[in-house]
N, C-alpha and C positions, 0 to 999 in steps of 0.2 A: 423668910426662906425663899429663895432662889423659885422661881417657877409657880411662885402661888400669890396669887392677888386675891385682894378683900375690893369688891366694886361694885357702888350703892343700888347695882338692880338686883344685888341676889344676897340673900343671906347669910350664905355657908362661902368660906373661901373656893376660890376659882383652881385649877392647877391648868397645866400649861402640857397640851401632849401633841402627836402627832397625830393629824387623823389618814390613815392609812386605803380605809374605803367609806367613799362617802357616797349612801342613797341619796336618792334625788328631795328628797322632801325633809334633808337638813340645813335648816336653815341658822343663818345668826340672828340671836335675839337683839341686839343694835342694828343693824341697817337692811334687814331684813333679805340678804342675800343668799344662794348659796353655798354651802362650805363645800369647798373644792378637794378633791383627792390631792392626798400629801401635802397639805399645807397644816401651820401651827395655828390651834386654835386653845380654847379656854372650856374649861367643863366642871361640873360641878363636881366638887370633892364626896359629895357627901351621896354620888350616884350607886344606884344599886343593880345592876344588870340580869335584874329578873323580868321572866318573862312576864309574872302577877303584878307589877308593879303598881302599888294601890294609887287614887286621886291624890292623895298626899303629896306624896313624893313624884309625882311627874312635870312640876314647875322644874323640880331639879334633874331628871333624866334628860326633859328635852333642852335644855341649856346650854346655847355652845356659844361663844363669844370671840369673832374675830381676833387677832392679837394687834389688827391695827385699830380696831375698834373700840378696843380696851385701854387705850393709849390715848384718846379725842378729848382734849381741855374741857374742864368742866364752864369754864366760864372765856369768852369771845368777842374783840370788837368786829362788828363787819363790815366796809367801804361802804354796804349801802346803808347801813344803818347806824351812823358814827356816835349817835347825842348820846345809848344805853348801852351797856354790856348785856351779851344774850348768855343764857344760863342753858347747861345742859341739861334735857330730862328725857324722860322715856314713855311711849304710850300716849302718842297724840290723840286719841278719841276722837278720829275725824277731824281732828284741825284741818285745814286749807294753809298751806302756803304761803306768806306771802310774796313770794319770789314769783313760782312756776305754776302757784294755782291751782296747785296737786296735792290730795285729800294726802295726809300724814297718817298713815296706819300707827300699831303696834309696834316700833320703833323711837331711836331716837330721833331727837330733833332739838334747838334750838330757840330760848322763847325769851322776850320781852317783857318783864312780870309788871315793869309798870305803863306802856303803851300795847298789850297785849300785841305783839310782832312776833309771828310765828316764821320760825324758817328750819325745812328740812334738811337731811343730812348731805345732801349732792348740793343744794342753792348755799349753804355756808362754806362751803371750798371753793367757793367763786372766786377767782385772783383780777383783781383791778387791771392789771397788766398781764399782758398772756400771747406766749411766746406760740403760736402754734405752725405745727409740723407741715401746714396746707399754705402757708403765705410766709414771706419772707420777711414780713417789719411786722414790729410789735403791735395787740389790738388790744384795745381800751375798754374796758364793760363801761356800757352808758348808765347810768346812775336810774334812768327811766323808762318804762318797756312804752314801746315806737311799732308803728310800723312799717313794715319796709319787706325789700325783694330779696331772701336768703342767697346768695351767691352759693350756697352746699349743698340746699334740698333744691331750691329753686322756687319755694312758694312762700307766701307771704301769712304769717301766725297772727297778724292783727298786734292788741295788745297783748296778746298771751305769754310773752318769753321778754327776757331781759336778750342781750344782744351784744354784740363784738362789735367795734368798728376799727377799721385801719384808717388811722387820718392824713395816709398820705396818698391811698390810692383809692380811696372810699370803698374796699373789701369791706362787705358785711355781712356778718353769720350770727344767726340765732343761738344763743347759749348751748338750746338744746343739740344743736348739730356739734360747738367745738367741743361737747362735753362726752359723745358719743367715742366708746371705748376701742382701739385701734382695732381689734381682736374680740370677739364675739360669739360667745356658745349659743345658737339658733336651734331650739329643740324642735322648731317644724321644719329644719333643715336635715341636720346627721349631729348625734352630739360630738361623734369622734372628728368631725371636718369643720372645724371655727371659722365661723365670716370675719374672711377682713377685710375692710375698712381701706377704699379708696378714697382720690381728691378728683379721680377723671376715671371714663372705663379706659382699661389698658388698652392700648396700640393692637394689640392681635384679632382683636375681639372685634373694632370697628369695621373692618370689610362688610359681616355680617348684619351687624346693628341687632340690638338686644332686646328682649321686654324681661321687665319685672319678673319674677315667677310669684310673687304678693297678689300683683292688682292688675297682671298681665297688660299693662300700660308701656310703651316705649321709653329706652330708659337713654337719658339724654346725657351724649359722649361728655359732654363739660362739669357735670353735676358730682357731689357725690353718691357711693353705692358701696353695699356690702357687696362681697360674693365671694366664691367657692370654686379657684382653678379645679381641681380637681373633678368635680360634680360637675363644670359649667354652670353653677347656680351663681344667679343675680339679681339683685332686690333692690330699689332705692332704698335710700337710708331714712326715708322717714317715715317708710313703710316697717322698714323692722324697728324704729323707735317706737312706732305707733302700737306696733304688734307686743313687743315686749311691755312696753308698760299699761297697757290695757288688761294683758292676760290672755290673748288672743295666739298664745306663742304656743304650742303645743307639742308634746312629744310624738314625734312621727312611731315611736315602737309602740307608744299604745292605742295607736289608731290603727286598728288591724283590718282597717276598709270594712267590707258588705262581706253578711257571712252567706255562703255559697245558697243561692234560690234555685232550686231546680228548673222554675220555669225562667229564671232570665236566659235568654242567648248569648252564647259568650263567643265575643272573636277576639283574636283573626280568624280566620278560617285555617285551620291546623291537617298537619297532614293524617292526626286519629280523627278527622271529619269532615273530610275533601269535600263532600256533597252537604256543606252546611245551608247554604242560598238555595239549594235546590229544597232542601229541607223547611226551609221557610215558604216556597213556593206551594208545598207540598200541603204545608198548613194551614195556609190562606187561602186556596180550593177548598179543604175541608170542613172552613167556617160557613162557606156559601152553598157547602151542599145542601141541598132539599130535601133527601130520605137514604135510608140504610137500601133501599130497595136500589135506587139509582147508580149506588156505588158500585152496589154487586149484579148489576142486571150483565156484565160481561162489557168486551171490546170489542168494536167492529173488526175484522179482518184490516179493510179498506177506507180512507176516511177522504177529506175534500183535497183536492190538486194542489201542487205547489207551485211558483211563479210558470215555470214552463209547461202547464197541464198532466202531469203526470198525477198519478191516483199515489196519497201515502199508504205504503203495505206496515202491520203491524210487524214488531221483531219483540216475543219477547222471550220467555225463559224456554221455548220449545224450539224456538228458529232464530234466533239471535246469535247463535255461534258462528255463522258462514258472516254475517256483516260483523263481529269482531273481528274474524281473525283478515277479513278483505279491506277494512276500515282501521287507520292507525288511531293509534290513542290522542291526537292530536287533532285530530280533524271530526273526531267525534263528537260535536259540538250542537246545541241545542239550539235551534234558527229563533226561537222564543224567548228562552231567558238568558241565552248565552253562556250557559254555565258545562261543564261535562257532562257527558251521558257515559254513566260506570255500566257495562254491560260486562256480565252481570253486574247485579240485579235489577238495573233500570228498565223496565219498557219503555218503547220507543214506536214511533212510525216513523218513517223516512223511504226518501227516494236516494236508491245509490248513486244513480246517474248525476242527480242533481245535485250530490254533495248537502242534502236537504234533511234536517232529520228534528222533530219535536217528540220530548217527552209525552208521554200517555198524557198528565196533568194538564201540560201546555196546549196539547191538542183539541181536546174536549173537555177539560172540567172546570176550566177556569170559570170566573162568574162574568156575564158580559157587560154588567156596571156595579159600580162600587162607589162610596165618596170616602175620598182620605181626606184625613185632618190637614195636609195641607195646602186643599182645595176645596174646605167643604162648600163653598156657595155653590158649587155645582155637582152632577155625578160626573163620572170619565167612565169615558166609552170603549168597550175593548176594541182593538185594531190590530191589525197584522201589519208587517215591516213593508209590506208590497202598498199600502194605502199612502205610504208618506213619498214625499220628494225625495228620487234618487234612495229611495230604502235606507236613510239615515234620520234621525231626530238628535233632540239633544235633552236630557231627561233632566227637567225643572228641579228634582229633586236630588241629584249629587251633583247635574251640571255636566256629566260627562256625555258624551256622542256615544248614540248603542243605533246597532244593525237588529236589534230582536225586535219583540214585539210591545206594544204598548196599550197605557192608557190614555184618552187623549181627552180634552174639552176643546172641542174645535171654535167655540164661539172667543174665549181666553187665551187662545192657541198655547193650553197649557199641556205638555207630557209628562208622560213619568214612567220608566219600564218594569219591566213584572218583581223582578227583584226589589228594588225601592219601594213597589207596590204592597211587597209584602213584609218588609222591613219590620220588625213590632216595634214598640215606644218606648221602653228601656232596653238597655242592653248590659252587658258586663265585660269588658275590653282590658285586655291582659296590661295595657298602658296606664292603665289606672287601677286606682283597689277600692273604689267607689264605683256604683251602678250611675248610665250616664241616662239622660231624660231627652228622649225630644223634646226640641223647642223649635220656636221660629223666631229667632231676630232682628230687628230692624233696625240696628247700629253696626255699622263695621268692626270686627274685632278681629286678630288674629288666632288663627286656630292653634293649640297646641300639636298638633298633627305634624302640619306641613308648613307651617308659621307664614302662608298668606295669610290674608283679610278672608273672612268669611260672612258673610251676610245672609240671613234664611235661615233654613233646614239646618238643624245641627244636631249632637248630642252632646250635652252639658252635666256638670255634676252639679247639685245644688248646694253642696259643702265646699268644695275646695275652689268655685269658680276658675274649672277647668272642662274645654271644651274640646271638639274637634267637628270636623262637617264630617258629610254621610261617604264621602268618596272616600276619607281617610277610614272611617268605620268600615269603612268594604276593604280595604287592603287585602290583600293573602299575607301568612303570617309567612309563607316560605315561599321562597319562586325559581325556577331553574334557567339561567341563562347562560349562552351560547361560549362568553366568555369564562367562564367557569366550573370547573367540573365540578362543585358541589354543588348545594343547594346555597342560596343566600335565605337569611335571615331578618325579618324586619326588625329595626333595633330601636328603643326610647331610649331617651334620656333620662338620666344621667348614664353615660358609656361609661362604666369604671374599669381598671387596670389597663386603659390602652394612655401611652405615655405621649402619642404623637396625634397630630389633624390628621381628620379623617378624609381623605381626597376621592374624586369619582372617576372613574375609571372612563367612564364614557367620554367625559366633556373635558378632564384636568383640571377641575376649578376644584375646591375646597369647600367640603360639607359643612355648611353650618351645623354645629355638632348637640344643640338643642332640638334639632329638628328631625323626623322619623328619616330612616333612610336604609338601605339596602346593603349588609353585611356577611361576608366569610373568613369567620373565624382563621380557618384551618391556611387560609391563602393572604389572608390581612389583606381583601378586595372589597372596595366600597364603590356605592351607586346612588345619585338622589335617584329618589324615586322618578322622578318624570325623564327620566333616561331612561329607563326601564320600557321595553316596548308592551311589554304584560302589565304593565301598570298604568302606562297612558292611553293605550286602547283595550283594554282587558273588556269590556262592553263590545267590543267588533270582532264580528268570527272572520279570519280568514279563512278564505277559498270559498266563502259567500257568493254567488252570482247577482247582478247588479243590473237591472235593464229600463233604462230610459232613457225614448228615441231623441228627448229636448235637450240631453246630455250626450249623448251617442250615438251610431248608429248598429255598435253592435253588444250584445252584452259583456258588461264588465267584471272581472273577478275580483276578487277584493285579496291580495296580496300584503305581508308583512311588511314595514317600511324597512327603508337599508339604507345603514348610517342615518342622518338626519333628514334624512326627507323620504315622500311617499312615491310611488310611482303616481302617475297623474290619474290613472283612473280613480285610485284609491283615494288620497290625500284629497283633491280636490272636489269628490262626490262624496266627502265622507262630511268633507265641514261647508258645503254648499258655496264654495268660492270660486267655481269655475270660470267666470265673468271676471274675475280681478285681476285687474291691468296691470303691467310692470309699472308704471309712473300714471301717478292721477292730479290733474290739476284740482283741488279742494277749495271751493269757494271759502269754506270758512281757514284758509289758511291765507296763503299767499299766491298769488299769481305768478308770480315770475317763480316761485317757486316749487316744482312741481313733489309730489307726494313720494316716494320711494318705495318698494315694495321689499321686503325682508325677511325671509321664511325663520330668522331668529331674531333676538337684541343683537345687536352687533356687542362686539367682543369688548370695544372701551369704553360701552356704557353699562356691563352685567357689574359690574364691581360697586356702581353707586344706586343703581335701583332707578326704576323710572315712571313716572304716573300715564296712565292717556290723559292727554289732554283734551279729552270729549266729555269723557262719564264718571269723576277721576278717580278710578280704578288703577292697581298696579299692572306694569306690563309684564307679562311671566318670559322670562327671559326664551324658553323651548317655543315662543308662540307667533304668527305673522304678525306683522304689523307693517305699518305704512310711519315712514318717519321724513323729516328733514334734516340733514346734519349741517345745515348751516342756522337755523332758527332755533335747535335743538328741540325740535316740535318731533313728538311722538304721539302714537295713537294706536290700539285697537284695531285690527282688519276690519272685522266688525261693526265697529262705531263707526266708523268712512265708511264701509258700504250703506250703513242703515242710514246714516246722514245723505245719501246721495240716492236712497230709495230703490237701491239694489239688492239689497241682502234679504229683503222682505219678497224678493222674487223664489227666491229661495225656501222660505219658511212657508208657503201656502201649501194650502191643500191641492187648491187648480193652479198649477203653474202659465202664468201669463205673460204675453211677449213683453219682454223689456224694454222700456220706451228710447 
């Protein structure tokens, strides 16, 4: 009868139907795959589709048999094995392979009944001669597993894999790579978006330069790779072979992340909890308080001077409305932690005059020493911004420049500001759906944040090895800029329904679209982040007062930059480079060559990326540097000053004359 087959792994004749919907955990009892929605498969005739279905009868419910499966010669010669015929059978018992070296499950396979020669169902459609879609001349399976350099993955299996060669241009691919499927259902990707299957990353893609999303490793333009235009997901391909046939491939819908912990802290910082950081700060006082009695013993009216000797007057829910409404929302700014003062309900002390104002907390309750785990050999000493050079630092722990106040270990010249200070050790970050762990690192990786290199301080997930540093954890999740009447948005990856590059409005280069960055919907206006002047000094209060006589002679305000660059009081006392010469002659370079000074990358070098050539660190294209464009020698402001024992003038406690 048409449509019904009798085949030696099942008893009862087979019939032949459509399968219409298929759950994920049907599989074929021959090669142990998938049965795909709307394809013809085989099923047992004799099925009963009740819900009770006894032990009996469930050999035959769960029965489905490929139609190309059903169709596989019972009997085979193979090229590598010419002297026997192999015979079909089913239910390897943990056989091995002898091809691929890969346990044979509950499936069929291929076997040798008188030199026991086991071979599974993918090693026996090995074709001697093989035309493939990735090279132009024919490649020859070698009779012998060798080792050698995959020109596809790019690394070398030992003897593990049988192998391709082209004999005329020596192209040579490991079985396992030409045997990889053009097209690929990735269940720790999207089931609905199928990886396909390059020979090179496409042409659009290279400006940017890519990592894995597998093993967050750089994925190299000449190799091959899976990936997912639509997602921007990209994975080498011996990562997703490694992944799929392991079992390591997992359904992204049924990993429904971390279920809600009340006490982890969840950022960004949103606009239903503008005062999140402050909130943290608020927490971190109340571990170190000493008694219930302390807390509530009252506020002084009046507390110690601020840089100009003025006395701070308290403002809070009884006298707080005349500095509201005299004081903009903008300039309401906390000289401590840098964060807003919400009046109501925040108290506050401040001097008007001085543009000078500390939270209650920051005032008096902070504790005056503490040790953080990322500095336990010592304690940090609290400090005010008036202790350091020129009232700026640079906080050890996100690495950004802040004008507030600090922790410091002066013997390690190590900082870190109150924020960071109070940071907790896990968090829960709207970018991921896993809770992330402080750690500290001592290998370069890149962040998934901002996709530099990050080293140190970070927060990592211990499942998905996905990370980001503490700067990208501080982000705001919304920001308001000058250019745009809404709000912007901070955006992850994957960006779905947008059809075009995402371009930055500030600079006109093109967002690498992996990477977080600054979005309006409503207006299709995009921002990196470090264009953003809220995001690269969001740690610096403007309209700060600034006074030191070894920098000036009168005091300085601390103004927003405009366009790319700072005013000079600013920019230059903010990052301690007021000493740095337009052209420096660099012992360790060249002599007749003098150094260049550059307040960005220059424009025809931001497209290929650039190392220093001191520390070797990437050069961040927004950042000074000192380069040659004849030696094509770059570097670091930085690394040049501290190489020539200038920039250490900068970083003391006692500022001393430069020699």
């Amino acid at each position: 009868m048409e449509g019904v087959l009798k085949h030696f792994t099942h008893d009862h004749p087979l019939i032949l139907f459509k399968y219409n919907n298929s759950p994920a955990d049907v599989l074929c009892y021959g090669c142990g795959d998938p049965i795909i929605t709307n394809t013809y498969v085989y099923r047992c005739s004799n099925t009963t589709p009740r819900s009770n279905a006894s032990q009996e009868d469930s050999s035959c419910t769960n029965y489905f048999l490929h139609k190309t499966c059903s169709t596989l010669p019972p009997n085979i010669q193979h090229d590598l094995h010419i002297q026997h015929m192999l015979t079909l059978l089913h239910d390897g018992g943990g056989r091995i392979c002898s091809f691929c070296v890969k346990r044979i499950r509950k499936q069929f396979f291929y076997k040798c009944t008188t030199c026991y020669f086991d071979v599974c169902l993918k090693c026996s459609s090995l074709q001697r001669d093989l035309n493939h879609a990735s090279h132009n001349h024919t490649l020859t399976l070698l009779p012998l597993k060798s080792s050698h350099f995959c020109s596809a993955c790019g690394t070398d299996q030992g003897s593990k894999d049988f192998s391709y060669l082209c004999k005329t241009c020596l192209f040579w691919i490991h079985n396992r790579c030409a045997s990889a499927p053009p097209k690929l259902i990735f269940k720790s990707h999207d089931i609905d978006h199928p990886l396909v299957l390059d020979y090179s990353l496409p042409e659009e893609y290279r400006i940017f330069g890519v990592s894995c999303d597998l093993c967050r490793e750089v994925v190299d333009p000449s190799r091959w790779l899976y990936y997912c235009a639509y997602c921007r997901y990209f994975a080498h391909i011996k990562c997703v072979l490694s992944a799929t046939e392991s079992g390591e491939d997992r359904n992204i819908n049924e990993d429904v992340g971390d279920v809600d912990d009340p006490d982890l802290v969840h950022f960004p910082v949103s606009e239903d909890n503008p005062s999140l950081l402050y909130q943290l700060i608020q927490k971190f006082a109340e571990n170190f308080s000493t008694s219930t009695d302390e807390r509530s013993g009252g506020k002084a009216d009046k507390i110690r001077h601020c840089g100009n000797g003025h006395s701070l007057v308290l403002f809070d829910e009884l006298n707080n409305k005349n500095v509201a409404e005299t004081e903009s929302s903008d300039s309401m700014i906390c000289d401590g932690c840098v964060q807003p003062i919400l009046s109501p309900p925040d108290s506050f002390y401040g001097c008007i005059d001085c543009n000078f104002f500390l939270h209650t907390i920051c005032a008096a309750e902070l504790p005056r020493e503490f040790r953080h785990a990322s500095h336990p050999q010592h304690k940090l000493i609290r400090c005010d911004r008036m202790s350091k050079p020129n009232g700026f630092f640079k906080c050890r722990f996100c690495n950004e420049i802040s004008s507030g106040m600090l922790y410091s270990c002066d013997s390690c010249e190590f900082y870190i500001d109150l924020v960071c200070a109070a940071m907790p050790s896990e968090i829960k970050h709207d970018a991921h759906k896993h809770k992330l762990i402080y750690d500290n690192v001592k290998q370069y990786r890149c962040c998934d944040g901002c996709g530099w290199n990050c080293s140190g301080y970070i927060f990592r997930c211990d499942i998905c090895n996905y990370q980001i540093d503490v700067d990208c954890a501080r982000k705001l999740g919304r920001i308001k800029h000058r250019w745009d009447e809404h709000q912007l948005c901070l955006m992850y990856p994957p960006v779905k329904g947008h059809p075009h590059d995402f371009n930055c409005e500030r600079c006109s280069e093109d967002i690498y679209p992996n990477s977080w960055f600054y979005h309006c919907r409503k207006c299709d206006t995009s921002f990196h982040d470090w264009c953003l002047d809220q995001v690269r000094y969001k740690n610096i209060k403007y309209g700060a007062i600034v006074k030191d006589d070894d920098l000036h002679q009168h005091s300085l305000k601390i103004s927003p930059p405009v366009a790319r660059t700072f005013p000079t009081c600013v920019k230059l006392a903010c990052f301690g480079y007021t000493r740095a010469v337009r052209k420096l002659i660099f012992k360790d370079h060249h002599n007749d060559h003098p150094l260049v000074l550059d307040y960005s990358l220059p424009q025809e070098y931001q497209r290929f990326g650039v190392s220093c050539n001191l520390c070797p660190k990437e050069v961040h294209p927004s950042r000074w540097l000192y380069y040659c464009a004849d030696c094509r020698y770059f570097a670091h402001m930085k690394c040049v000053l501290s190489a020539t024992e200038m920039f250490q003038y900068f970083n003391r406690r006692e500022i001393r004359e430069s020699r």
